[in-house]
MDAnalysis code that builds the backbone (N, CA, C; Angstrom):
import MDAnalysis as mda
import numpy as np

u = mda.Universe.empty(483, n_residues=161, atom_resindex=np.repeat(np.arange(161), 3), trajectory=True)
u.add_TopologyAttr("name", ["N", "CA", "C"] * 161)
u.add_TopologyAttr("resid", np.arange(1, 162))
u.add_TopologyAttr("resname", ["UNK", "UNK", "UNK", "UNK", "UNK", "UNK", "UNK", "UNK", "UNK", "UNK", "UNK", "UNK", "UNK", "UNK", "UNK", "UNK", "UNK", "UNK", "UNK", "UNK", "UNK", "UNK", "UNK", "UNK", "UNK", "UNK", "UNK", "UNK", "UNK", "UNK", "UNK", "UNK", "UNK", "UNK", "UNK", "UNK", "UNK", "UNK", "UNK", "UNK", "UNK", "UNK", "UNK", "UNK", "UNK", "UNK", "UNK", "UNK", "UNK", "UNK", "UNK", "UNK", "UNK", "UNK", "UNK", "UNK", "UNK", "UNK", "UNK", "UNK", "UNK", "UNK", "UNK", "UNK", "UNK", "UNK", "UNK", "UNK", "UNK", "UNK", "UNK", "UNK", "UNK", "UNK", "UNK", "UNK", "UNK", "UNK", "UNK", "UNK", "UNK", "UNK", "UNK", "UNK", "UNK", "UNK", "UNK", "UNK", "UNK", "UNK", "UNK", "UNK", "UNK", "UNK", "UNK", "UNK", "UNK", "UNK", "UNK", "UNK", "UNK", "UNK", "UNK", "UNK", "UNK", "UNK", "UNK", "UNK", "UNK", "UNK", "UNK", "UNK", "UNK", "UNK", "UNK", "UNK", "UNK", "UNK", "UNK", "UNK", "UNK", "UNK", "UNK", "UNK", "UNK", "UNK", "UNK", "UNK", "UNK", "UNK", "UNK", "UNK", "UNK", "UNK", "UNK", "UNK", "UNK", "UNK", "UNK", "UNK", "UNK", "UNK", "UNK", "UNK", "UNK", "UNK", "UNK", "UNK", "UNK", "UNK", "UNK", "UNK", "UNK", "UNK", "UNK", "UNK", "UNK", "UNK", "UNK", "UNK", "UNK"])
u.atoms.positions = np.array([
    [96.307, 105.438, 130.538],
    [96.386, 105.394, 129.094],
    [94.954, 105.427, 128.552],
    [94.938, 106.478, 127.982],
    [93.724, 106.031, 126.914],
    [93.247, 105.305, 125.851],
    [92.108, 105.121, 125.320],
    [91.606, 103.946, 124.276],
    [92.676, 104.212, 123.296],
    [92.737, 105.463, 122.945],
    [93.489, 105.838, 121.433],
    [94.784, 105.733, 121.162],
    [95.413, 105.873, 122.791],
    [97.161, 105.513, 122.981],
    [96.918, 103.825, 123.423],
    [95.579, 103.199, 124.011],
    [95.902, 101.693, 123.743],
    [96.016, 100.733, 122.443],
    [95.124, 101.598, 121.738],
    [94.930, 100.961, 120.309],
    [96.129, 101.321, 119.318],
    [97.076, 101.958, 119.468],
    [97.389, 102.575, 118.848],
    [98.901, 101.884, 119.099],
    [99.253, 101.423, 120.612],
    [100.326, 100.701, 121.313],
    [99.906, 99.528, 120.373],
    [98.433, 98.805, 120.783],
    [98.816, 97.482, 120.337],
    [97.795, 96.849, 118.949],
    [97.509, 98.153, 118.492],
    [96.665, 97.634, 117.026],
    [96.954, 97.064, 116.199],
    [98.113, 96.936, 115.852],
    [98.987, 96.199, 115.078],
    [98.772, 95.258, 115.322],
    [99.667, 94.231, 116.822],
    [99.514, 93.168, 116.712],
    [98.484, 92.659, 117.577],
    [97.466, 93.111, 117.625],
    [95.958, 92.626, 117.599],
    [95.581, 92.410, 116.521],
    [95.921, 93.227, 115.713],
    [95.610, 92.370, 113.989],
    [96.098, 91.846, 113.700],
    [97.038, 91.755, 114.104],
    [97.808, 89.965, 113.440],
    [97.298, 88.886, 113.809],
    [97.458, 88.839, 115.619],
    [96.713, 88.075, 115.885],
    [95.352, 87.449, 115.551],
    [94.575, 88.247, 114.359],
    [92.844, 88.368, 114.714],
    [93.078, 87.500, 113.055],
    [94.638, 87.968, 112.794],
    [94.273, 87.207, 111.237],
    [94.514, 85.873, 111.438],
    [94.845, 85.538, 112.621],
    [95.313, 83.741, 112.162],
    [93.705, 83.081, 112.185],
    [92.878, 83.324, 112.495],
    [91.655, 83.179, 112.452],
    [90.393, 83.158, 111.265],
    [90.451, 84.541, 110.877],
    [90.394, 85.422, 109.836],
    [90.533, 85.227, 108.235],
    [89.933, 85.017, 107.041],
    [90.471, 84.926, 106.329],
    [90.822, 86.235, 105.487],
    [90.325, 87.518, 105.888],
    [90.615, 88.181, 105.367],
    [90.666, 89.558, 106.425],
    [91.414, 90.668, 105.896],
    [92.024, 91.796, 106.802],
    [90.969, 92.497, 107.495],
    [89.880, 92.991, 106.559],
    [88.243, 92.798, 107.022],
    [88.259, 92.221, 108.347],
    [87.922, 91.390, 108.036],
    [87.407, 90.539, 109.434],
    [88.107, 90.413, 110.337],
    [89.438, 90.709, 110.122],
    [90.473, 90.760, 111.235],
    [90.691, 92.340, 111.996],
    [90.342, 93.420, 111.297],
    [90.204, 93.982, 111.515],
    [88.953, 94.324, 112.759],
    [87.545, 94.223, 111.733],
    [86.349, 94.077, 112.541],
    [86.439, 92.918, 113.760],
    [87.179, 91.851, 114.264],
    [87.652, 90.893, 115.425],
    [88.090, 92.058, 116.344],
    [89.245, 92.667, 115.518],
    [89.857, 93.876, 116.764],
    [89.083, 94.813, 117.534],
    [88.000, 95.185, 116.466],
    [87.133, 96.486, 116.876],
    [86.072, 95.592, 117.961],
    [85.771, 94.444, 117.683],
    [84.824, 93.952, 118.684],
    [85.295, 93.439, 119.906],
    [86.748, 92.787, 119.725],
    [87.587, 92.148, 121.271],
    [87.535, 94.002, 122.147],
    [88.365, 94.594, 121.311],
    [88.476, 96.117, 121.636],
    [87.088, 96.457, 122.679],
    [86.404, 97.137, 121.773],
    [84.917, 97.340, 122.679],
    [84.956, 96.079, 123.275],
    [84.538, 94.949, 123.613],
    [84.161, 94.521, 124.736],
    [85.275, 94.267, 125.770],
    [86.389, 94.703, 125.729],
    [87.353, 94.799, 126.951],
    [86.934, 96.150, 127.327],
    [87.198, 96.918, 125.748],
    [87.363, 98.511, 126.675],
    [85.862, 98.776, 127.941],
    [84.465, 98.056, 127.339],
    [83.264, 98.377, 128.394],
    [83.399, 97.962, 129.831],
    [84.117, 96.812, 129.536],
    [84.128, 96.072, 131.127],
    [85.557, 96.703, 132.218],
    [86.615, 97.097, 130.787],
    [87.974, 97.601, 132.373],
    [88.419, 98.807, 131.691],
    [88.067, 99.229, 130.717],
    [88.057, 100.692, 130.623],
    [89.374, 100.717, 130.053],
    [90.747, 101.848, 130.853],
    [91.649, 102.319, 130.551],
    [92.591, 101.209, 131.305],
    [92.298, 100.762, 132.112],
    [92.447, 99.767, 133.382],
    [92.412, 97.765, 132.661],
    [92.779, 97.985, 131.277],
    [92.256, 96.521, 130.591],
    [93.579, 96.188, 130.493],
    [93.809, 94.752, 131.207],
    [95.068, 93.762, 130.713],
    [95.168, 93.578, 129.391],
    [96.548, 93.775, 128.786],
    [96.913, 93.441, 127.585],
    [96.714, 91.956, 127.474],
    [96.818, 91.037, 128.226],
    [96.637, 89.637, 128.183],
    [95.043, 89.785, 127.415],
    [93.937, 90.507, 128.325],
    [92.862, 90.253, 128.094],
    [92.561, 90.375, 126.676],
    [93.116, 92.076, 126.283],
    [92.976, 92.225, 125.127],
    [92.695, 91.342, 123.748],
    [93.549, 90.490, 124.098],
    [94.200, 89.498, 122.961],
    [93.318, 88.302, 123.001],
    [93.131, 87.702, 124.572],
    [91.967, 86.613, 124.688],
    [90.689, 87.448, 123.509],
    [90.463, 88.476, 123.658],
    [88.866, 89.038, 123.205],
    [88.627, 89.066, 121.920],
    [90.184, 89.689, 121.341],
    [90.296, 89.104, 119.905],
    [90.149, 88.308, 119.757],
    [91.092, 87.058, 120.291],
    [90.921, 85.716, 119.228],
    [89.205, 85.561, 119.592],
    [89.037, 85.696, 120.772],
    [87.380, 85.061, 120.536],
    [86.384, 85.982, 119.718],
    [86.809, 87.127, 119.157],
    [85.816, 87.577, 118.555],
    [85.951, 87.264, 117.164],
    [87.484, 86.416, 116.721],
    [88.142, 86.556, 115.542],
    [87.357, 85.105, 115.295],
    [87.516, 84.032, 116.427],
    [86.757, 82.819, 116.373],
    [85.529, 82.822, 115.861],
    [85.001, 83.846, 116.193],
    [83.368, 83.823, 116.239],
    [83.076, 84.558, 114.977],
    [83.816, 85.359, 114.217],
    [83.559, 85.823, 112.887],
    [83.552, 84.689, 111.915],
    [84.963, 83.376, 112.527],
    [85.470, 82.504, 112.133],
    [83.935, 81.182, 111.797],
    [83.680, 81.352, 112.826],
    [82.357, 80.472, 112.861],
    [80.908, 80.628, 111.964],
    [81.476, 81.959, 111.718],
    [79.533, 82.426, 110.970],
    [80.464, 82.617, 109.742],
    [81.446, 83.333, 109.519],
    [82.148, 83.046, 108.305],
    [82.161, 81.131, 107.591],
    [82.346, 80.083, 108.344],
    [82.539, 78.991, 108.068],
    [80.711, 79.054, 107.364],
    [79.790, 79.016, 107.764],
    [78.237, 78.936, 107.980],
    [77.992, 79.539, 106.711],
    [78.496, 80.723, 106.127],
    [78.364, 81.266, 105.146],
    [79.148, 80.679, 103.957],
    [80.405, 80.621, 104.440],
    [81.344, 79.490, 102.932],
    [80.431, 78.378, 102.809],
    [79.819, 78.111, 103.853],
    [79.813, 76.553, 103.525],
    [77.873, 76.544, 102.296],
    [77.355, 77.624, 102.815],
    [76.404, 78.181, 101.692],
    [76.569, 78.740, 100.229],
    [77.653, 79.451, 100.483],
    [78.687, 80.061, 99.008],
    [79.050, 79.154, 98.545],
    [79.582, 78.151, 98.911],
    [80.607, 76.952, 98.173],
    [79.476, 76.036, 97.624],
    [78.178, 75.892, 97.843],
    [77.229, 75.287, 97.170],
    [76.874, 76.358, 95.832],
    [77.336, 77.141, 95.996],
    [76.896, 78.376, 94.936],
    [78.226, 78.788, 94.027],
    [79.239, 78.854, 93.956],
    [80.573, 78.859, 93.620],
    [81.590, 77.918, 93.380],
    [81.789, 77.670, 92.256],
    [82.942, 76.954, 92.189],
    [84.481, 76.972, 92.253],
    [84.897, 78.610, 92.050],
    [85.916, 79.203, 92.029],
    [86.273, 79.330, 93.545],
    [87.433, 78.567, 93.662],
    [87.803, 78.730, 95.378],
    [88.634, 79.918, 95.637],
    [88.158, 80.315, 97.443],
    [88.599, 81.954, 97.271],
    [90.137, 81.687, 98.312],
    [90.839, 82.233, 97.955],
    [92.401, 82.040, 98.700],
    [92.467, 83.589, 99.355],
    [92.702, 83.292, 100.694],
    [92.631, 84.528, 101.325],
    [93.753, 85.273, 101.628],
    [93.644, 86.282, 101.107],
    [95.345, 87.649, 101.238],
    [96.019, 87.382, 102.359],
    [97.251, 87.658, 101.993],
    [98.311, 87.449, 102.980],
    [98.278, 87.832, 104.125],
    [98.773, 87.437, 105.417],
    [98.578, 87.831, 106.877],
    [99.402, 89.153, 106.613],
    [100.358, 88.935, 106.130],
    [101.402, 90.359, 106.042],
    [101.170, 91.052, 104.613],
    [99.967, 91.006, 104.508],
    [99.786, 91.678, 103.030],
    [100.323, 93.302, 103.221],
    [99.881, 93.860, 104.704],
    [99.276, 95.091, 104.672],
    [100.187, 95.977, 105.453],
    [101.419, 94.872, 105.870],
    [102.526, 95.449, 106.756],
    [103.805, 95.929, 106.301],
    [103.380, 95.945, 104.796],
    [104.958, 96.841, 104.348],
    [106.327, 96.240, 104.292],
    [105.854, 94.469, 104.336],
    [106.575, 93.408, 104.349],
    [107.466, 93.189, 102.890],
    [108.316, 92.513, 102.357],
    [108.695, 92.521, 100.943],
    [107.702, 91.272, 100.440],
    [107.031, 90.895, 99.449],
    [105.812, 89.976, 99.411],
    [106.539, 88.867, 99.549],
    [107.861, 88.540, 98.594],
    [108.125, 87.237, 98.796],
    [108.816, 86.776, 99.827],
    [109.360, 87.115, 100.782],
    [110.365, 87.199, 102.386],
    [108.627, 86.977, 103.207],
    [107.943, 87.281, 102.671],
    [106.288, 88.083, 103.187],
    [105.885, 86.038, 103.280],
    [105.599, 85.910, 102.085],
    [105.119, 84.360, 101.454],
    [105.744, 83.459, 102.256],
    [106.599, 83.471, 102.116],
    [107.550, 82.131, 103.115],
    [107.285, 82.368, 104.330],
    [107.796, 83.609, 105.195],
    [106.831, 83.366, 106.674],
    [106.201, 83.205, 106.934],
    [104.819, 83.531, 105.681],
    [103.723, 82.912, 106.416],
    [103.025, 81.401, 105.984],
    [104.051, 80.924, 104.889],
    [103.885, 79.351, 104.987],
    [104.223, 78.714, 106.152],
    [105.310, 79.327, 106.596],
    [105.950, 78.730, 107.821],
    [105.537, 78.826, 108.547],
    [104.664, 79.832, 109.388],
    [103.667, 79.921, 110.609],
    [102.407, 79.477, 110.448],
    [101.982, 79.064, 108.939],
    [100.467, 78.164, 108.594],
    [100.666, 76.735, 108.717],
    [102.114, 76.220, 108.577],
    [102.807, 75.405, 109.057],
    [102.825, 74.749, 110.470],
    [102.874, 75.697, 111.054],
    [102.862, 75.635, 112.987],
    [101.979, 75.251, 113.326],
    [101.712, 74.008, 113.913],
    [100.490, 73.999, 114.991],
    [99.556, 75.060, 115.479],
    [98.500, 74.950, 115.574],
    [97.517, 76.446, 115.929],
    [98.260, 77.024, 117.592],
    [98.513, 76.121, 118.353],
    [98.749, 76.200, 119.617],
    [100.278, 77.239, 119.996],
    [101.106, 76.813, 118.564],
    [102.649, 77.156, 118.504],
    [102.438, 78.712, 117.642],
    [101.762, 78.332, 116.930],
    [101.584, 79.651, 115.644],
    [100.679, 81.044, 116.716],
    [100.218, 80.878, 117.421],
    [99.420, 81.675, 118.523],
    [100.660, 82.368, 119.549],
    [101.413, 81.670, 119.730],
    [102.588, 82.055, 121.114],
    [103.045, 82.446, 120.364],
    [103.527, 82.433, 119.289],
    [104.962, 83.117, 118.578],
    [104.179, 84.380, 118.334],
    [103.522, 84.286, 117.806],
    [102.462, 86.060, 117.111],
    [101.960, 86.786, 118.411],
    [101.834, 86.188, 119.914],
    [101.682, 86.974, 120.834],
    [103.093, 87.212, 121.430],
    [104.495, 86.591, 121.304],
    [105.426, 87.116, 121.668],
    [106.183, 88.025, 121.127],
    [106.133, 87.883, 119.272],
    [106.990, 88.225, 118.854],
    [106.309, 89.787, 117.993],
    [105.380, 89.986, 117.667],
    [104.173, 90.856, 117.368],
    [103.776, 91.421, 118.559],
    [102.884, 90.340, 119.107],
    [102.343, 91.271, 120.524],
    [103.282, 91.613, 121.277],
    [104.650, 91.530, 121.588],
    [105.574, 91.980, 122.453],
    [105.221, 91.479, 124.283],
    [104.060, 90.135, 123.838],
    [103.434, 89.552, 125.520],
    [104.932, 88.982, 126.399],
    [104.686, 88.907, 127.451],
    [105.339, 88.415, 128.141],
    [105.388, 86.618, 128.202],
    [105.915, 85.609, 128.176],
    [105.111, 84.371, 128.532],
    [104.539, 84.398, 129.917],
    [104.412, 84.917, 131.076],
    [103.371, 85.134, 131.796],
    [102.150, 85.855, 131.443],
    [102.110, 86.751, 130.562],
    [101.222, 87.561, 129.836],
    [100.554, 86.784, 128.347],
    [101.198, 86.265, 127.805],
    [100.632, 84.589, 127.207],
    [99.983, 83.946, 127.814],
    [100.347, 83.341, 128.869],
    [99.898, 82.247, 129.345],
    [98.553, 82.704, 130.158],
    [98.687, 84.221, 130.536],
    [97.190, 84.332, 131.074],
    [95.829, 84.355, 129.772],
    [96.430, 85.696, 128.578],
    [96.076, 85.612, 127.732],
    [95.040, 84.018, 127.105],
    [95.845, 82.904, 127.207],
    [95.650, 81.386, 126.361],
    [95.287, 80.858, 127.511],
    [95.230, 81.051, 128.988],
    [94.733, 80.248, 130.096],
    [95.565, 78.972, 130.008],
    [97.045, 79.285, 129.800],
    [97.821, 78.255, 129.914],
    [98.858, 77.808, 131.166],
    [99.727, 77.417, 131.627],
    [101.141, 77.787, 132.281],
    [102.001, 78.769, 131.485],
    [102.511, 79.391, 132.368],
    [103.793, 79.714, 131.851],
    [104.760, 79.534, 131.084],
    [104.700, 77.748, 131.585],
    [105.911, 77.289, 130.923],
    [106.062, 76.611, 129.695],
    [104.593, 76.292, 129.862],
    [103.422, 75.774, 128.555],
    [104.056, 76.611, 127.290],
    [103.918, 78.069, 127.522],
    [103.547, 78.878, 126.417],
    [105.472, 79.088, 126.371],
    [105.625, 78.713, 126.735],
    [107.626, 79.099, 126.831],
    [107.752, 78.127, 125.712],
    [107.093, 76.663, 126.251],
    [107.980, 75.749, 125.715],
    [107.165, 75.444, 124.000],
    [106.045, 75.803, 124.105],
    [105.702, 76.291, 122.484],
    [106.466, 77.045, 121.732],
    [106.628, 78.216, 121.857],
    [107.317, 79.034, 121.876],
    [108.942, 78.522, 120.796],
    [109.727, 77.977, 122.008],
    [110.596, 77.330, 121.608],
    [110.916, 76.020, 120.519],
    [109.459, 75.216, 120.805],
    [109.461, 74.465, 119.727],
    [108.985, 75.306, 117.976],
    [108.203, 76.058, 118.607],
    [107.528, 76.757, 117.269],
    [109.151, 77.259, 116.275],
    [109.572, 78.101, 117.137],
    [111.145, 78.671, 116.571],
    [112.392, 77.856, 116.226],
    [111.989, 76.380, 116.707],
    [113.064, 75.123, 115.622],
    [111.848, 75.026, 114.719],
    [110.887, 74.672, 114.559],
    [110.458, 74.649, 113.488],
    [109.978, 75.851, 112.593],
    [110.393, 76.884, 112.670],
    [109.954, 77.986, 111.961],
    [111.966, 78.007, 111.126],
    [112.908, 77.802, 112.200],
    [113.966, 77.683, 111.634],
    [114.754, 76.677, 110.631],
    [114.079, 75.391, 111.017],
    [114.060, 74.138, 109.840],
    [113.510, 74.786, 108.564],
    [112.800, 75.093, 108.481],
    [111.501, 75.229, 107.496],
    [112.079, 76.311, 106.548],
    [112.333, 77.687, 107.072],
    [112.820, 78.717, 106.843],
    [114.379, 78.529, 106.149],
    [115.448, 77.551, 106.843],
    [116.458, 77.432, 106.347],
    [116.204, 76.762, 105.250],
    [115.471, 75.945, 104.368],
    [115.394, 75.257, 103.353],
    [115.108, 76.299, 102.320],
    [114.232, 77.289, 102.853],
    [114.209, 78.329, 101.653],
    [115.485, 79.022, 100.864],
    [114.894, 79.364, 99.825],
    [116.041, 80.255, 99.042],
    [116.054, 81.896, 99.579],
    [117.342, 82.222, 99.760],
    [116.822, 83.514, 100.568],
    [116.515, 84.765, 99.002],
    [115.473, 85.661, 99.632],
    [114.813, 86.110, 98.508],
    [114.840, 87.768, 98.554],
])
């Protein structure tokens, strides 16, 4: 497979993933392009999808980090607080069906909100998770499962829209 049929398989939800990080599509974007290049230099055509996803979040982290460094300079300079666009702004989602899922997964534990967006987006395996997050297997199963009673509590209280 090539770069253009890999990116293209899993660009999508590499950007999803890059947004839980991310406050904006920007930067989630630019996370992808940098996890991207530094998998694609080191395994080429030959790169684990697990890896893939580790490279994002750490590149999404690390935007995350100099992004924090910079708010935290802006916010001495600004008073108007900035609320960052929807994770599913850009996916052709209906906005308000859009709004509630993603209260509900900002909701989730970082640990739970990560497994669900690499299973259910990334299409990972939970062995392919769990290498991905350097977890168990069963680790990322049983997140997983808790994440989806609580995405279903949460979700059933809504008004359907």
């Amino acid at each position: 497979m090539d770069w253009n049929e890999l990116l293209d398989r899993h660009g999508p939800s590499l950007l999803l993933y890059a947004r839980q990080w991310t406050t904006c599509h920007a930067d989630a974007e630019e996370a992808v392009q940098n996890g991207f290049v530094r998998v694609w230099r080191s395994h080429g055509a030959d790169a684990p999808v697990p890896l893939l996803f580790a490279a994002v979040k750490r590149a999404a982290q690390d935007l995350q980090r100099a992004g924090a460094r910079r708010a935290a300079r802006e916010a001495k300079a600004a008073e108007a607080m900035y609320e960052p666009d929807s994770i599913f702004a850009r996916n052709g989602h209906d906005p308000d069906r859009a709004r509630l899922l993603e209260e509900a997964l900002r909701q989730l534990p970082e640990e739970q909100r990560e497994v669900v967006i690499l299973k259910l987006w990334g299409e990972l395996t939970f062995k392919q998770i769990a290498e991905s997050l350097e977890i168990p297997p069963n680790t990322a199963a049983s997140r997983y499962r808790y994440a989806l009673d609580m995405l279903r509590r949460s979700l059933a209280n809504e008004p359907r829209v």
